[in-house]
N, C-alpha and C positions, 0 to 999 in steps of 0.2 A: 899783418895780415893773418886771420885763424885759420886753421884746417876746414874742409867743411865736413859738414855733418854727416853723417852714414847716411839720414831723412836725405839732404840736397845731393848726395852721390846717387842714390835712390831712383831721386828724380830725373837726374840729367841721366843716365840710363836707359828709362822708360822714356824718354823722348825722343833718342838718339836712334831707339828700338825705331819707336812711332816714325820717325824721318825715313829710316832704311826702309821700312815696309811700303810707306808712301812711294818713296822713289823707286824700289823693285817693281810696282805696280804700274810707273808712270811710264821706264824703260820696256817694260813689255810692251804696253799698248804705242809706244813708239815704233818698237819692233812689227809688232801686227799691222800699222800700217805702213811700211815700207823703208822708214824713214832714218836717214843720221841725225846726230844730233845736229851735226852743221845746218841742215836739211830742214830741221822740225825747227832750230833759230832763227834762221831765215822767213820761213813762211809761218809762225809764230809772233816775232817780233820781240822773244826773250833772247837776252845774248846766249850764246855758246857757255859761255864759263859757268852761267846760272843754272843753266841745264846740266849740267856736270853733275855741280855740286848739288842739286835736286834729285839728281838720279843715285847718289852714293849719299845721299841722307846726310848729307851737310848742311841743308840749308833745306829751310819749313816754306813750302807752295802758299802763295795763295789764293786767295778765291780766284780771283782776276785772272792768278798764270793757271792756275788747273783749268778755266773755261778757256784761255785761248790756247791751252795744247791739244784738250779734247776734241775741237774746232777745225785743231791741225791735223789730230789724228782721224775724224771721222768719227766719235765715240760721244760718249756724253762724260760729265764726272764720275756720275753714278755709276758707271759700265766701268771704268777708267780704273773707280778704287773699292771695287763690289769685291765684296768675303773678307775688308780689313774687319777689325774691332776695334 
């Protein structure tokens, strides 16, 4: 097995970045509407664990779960993850 590169260290960085920012964004507007994670799983129909890991940037949303949390939370995507880059 090689080392990896400084390029692929790079990357997985700036993704990890992009995961936390996503998931800070997705925690809040959980928070604004009311909601636990147990809470937002349930009437979502993502598990618990997924949501965890989505909120501490472990794991990359997709289309599908960002519309049924926005759904859950009242919001839209756009509202959801407005001012990332």
């Amino acid at each position: 097995m090689t080392d990896p590169t400084p390029e692929t260290v790079w990357q997985g960085t700036k993704r990890r970045r992009a995961h936390r920012a996503v998931g800070s964004k997705i925690q809040a507007a959980r928070h604004a509407a009311g909601l636990t994670q147990e809470a937002a799983a349930v009437r979502s129909g993502i598990s618990y664990s997924l949501i965890i890991q989505c909120e501490n940037g472990y794991h990359c949303m997709t289309i599908p779960m960002l519309l049924a949390l926005a759904k859950t939370y009242g919001t839209t995507v756009s509202a959801m993850l407005e001012g990332l880059k």
